[in-house]
C-alpha positions as CSV (number, residue, x, y, z in Angstrom):
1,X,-106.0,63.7,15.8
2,X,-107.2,66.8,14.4
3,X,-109.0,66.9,10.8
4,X,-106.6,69.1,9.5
5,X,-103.8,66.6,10.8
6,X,-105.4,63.5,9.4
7,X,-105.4,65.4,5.7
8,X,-101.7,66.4,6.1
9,X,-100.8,63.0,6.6
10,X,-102.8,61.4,4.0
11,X,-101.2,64.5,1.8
12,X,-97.4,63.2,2.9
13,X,-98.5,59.3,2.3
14,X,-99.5,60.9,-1.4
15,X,-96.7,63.2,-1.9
16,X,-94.4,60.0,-0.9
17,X,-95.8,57.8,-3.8
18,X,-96.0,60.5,-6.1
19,X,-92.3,61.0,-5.6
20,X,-91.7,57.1,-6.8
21,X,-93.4,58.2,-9.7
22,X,-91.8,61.0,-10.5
23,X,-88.4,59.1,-9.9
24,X,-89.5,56.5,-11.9
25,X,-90.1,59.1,-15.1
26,X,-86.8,60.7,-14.5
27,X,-85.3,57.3,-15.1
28,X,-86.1,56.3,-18.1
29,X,-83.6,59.1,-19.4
30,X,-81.6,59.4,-16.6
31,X,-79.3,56.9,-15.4
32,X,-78.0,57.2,-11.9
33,X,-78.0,60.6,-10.2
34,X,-80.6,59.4,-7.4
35,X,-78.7,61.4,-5.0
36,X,-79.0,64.7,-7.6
37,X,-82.6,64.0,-8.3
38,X,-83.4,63.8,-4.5
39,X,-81.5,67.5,-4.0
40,X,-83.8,68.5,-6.8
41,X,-86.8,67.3,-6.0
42,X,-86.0,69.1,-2.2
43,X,-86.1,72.4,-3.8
44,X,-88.6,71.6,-5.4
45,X,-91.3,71.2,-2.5
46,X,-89.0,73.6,0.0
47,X,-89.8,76.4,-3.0
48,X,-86.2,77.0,-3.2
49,X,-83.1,77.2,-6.0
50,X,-80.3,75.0,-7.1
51,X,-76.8,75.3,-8.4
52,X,-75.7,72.3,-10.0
53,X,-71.9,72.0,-10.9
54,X,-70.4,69.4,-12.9
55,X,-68.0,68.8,-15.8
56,X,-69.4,68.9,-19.2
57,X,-71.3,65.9,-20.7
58,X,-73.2,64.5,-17.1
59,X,-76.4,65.5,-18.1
60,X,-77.1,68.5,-16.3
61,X,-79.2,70.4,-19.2
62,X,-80.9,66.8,-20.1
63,X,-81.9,66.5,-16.0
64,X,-83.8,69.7,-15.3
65,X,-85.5,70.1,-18.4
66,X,-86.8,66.1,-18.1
67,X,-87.6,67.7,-14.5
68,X,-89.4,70.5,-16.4
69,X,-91.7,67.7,-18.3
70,X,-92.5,65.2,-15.3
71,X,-93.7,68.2,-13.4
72,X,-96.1,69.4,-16.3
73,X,-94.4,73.0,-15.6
74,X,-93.9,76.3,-17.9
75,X,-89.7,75.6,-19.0
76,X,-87.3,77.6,-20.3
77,X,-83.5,77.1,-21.3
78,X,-81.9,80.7,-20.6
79,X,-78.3,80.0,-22.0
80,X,-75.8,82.5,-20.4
81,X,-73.2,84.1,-22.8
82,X,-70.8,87.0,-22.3
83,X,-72.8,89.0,-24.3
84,X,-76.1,88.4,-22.7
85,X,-78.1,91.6,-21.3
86,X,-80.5,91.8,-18.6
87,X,-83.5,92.6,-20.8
88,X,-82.7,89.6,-22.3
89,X,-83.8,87.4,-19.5
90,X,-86.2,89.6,-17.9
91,X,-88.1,91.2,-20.5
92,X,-87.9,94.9,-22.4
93,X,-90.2,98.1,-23.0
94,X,-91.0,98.8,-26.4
95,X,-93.4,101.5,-28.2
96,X,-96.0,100.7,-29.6
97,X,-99.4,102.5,-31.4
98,X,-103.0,102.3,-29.8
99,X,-105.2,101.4,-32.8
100,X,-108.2,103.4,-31.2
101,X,-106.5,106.8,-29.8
102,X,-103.7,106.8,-32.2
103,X,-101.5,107.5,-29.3
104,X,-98.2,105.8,-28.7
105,X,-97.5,104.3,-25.2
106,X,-94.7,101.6,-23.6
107,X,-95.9,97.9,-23.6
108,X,-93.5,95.4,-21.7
109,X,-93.0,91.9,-23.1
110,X,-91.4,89.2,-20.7
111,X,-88.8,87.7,-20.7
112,X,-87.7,83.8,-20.9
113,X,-87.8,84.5,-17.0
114,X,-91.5,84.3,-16.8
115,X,-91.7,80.6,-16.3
116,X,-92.3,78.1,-13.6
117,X,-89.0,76.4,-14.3
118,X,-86.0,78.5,-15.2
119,X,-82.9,76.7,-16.9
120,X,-79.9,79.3,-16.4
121,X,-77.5,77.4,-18.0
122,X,-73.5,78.0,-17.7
123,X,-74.5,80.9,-15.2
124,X,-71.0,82.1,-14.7
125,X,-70.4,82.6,-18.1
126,X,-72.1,86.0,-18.3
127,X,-71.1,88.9,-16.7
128,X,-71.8,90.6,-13.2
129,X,-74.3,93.3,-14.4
130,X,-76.0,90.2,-16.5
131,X,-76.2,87.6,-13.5
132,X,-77.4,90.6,-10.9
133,X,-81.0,90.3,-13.0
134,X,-81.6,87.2,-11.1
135,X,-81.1,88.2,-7.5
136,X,-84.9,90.1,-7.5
137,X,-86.3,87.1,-9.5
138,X,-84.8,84.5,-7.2
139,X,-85.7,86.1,-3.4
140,X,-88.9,88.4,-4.4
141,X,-90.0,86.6,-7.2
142,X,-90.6,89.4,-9.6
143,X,-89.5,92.0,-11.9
144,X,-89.3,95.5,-12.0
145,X,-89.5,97.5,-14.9
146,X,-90.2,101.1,-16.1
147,X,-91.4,101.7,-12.3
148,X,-94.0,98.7,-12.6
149,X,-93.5,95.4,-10.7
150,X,-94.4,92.2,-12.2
151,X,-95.4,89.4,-10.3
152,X,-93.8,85.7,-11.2
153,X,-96.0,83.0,-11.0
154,X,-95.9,80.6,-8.7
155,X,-94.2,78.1,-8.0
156,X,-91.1,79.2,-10.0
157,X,-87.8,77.7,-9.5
158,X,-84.1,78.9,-11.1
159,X,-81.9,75.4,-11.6
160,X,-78.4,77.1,-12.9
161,X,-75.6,75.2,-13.9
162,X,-72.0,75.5,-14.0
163,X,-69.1,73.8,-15.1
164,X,-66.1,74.0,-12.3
165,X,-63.3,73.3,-14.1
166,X,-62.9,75.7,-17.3
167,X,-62.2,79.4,-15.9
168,X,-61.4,81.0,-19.0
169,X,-64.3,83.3,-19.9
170,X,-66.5,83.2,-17.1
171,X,-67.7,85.5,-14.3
172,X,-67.7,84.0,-10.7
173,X,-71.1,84.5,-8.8
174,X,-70.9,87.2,-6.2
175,X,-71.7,85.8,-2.9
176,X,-75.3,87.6,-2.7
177,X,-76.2,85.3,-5.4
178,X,-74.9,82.2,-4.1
179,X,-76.5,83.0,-1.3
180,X,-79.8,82.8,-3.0
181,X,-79.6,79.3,-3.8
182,X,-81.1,76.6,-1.2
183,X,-78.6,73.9,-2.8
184,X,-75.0,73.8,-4.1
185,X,-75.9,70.1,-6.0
186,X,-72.2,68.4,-7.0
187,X,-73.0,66.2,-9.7
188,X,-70.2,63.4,-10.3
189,X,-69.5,61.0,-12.9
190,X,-71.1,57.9,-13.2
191,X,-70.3,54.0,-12.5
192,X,-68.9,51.7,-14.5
193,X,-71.9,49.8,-14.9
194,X,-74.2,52.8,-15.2
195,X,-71.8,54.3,-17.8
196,X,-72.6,51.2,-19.9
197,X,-76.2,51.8,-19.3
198,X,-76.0,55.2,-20.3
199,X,-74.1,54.5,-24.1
200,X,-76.9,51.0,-24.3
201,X,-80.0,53.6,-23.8
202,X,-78.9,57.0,-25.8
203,X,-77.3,55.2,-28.7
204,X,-80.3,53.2,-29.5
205,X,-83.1,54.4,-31.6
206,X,-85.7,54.6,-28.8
207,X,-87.3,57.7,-28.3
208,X,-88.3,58.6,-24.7
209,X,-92.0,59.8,-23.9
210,X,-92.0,61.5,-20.4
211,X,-95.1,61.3,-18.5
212,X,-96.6,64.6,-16.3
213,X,-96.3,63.3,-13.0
214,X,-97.5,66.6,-11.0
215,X,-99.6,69.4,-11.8
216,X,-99.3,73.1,-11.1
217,X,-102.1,72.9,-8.4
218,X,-100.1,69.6,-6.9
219,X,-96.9,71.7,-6.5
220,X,-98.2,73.8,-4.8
221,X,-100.5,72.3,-2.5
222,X,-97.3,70.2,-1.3
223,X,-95.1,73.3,-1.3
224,X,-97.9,74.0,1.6
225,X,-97.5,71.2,3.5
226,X,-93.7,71.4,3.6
227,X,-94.4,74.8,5.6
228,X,-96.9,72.8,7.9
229,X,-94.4,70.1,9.0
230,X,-93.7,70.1,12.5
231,X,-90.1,70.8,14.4
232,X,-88.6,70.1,17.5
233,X,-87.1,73.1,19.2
234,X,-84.0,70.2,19.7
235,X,-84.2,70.0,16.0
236,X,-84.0,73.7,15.6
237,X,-81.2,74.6,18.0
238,X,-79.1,71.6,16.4
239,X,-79.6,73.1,13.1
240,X,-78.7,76.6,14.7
241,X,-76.0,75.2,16.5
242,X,-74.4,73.2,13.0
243,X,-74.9,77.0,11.2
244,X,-73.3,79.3,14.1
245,X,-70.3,76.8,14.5
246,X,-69.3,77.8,10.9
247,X,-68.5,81.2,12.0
248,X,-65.0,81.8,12.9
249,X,-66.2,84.7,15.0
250,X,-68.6,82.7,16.9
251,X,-67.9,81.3,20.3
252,X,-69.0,78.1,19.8
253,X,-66.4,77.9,16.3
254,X,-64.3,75.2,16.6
255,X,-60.3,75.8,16.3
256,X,-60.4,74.3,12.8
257,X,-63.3,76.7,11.6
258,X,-61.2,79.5,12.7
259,X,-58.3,78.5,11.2
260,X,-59.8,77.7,7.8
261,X,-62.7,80.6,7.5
262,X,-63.2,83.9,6.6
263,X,-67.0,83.5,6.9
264,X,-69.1,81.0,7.6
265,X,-73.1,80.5,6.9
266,X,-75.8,83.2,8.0
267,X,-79.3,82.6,8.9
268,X,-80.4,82.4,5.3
269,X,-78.7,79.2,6.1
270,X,-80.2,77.9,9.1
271,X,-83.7,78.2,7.8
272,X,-82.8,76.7,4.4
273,X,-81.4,73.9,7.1
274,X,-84.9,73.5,8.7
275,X,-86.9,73.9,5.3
276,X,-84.5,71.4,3.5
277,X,-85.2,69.1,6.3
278,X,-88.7,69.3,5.9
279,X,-88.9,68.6,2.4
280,X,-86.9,65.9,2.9
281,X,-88.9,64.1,5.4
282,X,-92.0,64.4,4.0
283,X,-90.8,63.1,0.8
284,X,-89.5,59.9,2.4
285,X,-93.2,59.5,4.2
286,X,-91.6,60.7,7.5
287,X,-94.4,63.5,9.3
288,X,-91.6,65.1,11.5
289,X,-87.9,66.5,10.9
290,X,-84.9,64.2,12.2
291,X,-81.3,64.3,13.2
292,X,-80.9,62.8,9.7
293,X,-82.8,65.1,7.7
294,X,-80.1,67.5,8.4
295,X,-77.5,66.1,8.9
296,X,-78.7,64.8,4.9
297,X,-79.0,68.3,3.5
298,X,-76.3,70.6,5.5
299,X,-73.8,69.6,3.1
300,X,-75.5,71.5,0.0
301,X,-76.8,73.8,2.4
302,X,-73.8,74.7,3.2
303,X,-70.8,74.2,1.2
304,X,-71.3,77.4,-1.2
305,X,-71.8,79.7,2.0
306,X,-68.2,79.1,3.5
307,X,-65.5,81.2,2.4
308,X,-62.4,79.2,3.1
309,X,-59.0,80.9,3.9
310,X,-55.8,80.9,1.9
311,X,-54.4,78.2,4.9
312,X,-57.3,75.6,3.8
313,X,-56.9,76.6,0.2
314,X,-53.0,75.7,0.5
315,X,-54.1,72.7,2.6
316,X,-56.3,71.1,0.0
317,X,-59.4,71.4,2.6
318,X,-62.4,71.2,0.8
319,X,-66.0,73.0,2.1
320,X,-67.2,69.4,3.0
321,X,-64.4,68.1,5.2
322,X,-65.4,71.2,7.2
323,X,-68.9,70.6,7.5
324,X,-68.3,66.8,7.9
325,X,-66.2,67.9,10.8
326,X,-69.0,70.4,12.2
327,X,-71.4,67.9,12.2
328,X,-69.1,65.1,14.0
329,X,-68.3,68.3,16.7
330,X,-72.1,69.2,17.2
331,X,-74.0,66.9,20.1
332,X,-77.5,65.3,18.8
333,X,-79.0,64.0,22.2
334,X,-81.8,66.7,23.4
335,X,-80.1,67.4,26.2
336,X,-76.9,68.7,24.8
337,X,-78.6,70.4,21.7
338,X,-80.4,72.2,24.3
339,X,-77.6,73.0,26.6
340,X,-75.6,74.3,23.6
């Protein structure tokens, strides 16, 4: 073994129990959600976005920005309105006087954009022209202005919510932008006895004090070593085989993909698939990608890239029965992932 190879895994053994800690911070004002928090802290370390959709009242706000303080991040709570403007999340020109030549010029202040951690909350409640500031930010991380581009500093991370239900008054995402996201996080309700829990710990009069788990430097570092997990080219063509059989116009599509798809998943997809994966194992201790890694993480990959047809819609098929299906349809064993 290689020196470089004995540091990554001592960095994965690290990032492992640094995880437990962090999980550990998040609960003691979160109750349940372990499945949400793991999605989040995925994007995390695979330098990605999340959309997470729930009803009002589960916490979504309280989540990320308790995310925000574990991590020892820059945070910021952008919340979407109808009358929102772009310059309002990005930043605006304004004139101002050179004390010394006397001469006016632009200055550009930033925005609530220029963060680490971005809260876009209610996204689809501001309109089209509005939610288009975010799809530079979110893939070239950085904003253009006056013919100047301004670099984002790393790592930065957009965690929007939305609330499914109520469609009075909001604006729903164009595709490009959904596309942007690594994750499509549902987050449900809670369990009986963790409901309890929740009304024991946020009626009391107990104030929370949440501990810096990671710095800046840590972030990225393990951001890095995401990248620097190895894949197996069976791994790969799996993961390319799961994406390409969502696409009705694809060979390979099974008859219930073509009967209810428009469009299925491009390769924005199947490398979220692979980096998703990577993340994942690393942050359960693991030093390679596994069936299970994706088979974990293709259903938030996933299930805001299909475009279902009205025959599912009328059906009551749902983006996860699909991919459920997909999954069941797509051979694991080397041999077949490498014949298919």
């Amino acid at each position: 073994m290689t020196t470089t190879q004995s540091n990554d895994v001592a960095a994965v053994e690290r990032l492992a129990g640094a995880y437990r800690k962090l999980q550990d911070q998040i609960g003691k004002r979160i109750v349940g959600q372990s499945a949400v928090i793991d999605q989040l802290a995925i994007c995390i370390f695979a330098r990605g976005h999340a959309l997470l959709v729930g009803v009002p009242g589960l916490a979504k706000t309280l989540m990320v920005s308790t995310l925000g303080e574990s991590l020892s991040l820059a945070f910021r709570r952008i919340q979407f309105t109808p009358d929102l403007m772009p310059s309002d999340i990005l930043g605006t020109e304004v004139i101002q006087d050179d004390p010394q030549t006397r001469q006016r010029q632009f200055k550009f202040l930033p925005g609530p954009i220029f963060a680490n951690i971005v809260l876009a909350d209610e996204i689809n409640r501001t309109p089209p022209k509005t939610q288009s500031a975010l799809l530079e930010t979110m893939q070239e991380r950085q904003v253009s202005s006056g013919g100047v581009v301004y670099k984002l500093d790393d790592p930065f991370f957009v965690l929007a919510t939305q609330n499914p239900i109520e469609q009075e008054g909001t604006y729903p995402l164009p595709e490009a932008q959904l596309d942007r996201f690594l994750f499509e996080v549902r987050v449900g309700y809670p369990s009986a006895v963790e409901e309890i829990e929740i009304m024991e710990s946020q009626t009391g009069p107990s104030e929370v004090t949440i501990e810096p788990v990671l710095s800046r430097e840590d972030i990225l570092a393990y951001q890095s070593l995401v990248r620097r997990v190895p894949v197996s080219r069976h791994i790969l063509e799996y993961a390319a085989a799961v994406v390409r059989k969502t696409r009705p116009d694809d060979p390979t599509a099974p008859g219930f993909v073509r009967d209810w798809l428009n469009w299925g998943a491009g390769p924005r997809a199947s490398m979220n698939l692979i980096l998703a994966g990577k993340a994942r194992a690393v942050l359960n201790g693991q030093f390679a990608v596994g069936w299970d890694d994706i088979d974990a993480v293709a259903e938030p990959v996933l299930r805001h890239r299909l475009i279902l047809n009205f025959a599912a819609q009328s059906e009551s098929v749902t983006p996860e029965q699909i991919i459920a299906r997909v999954i069941d349809e797509t051979p694991k064993t080397e041999a077949a992932a490498q014949a298919n």
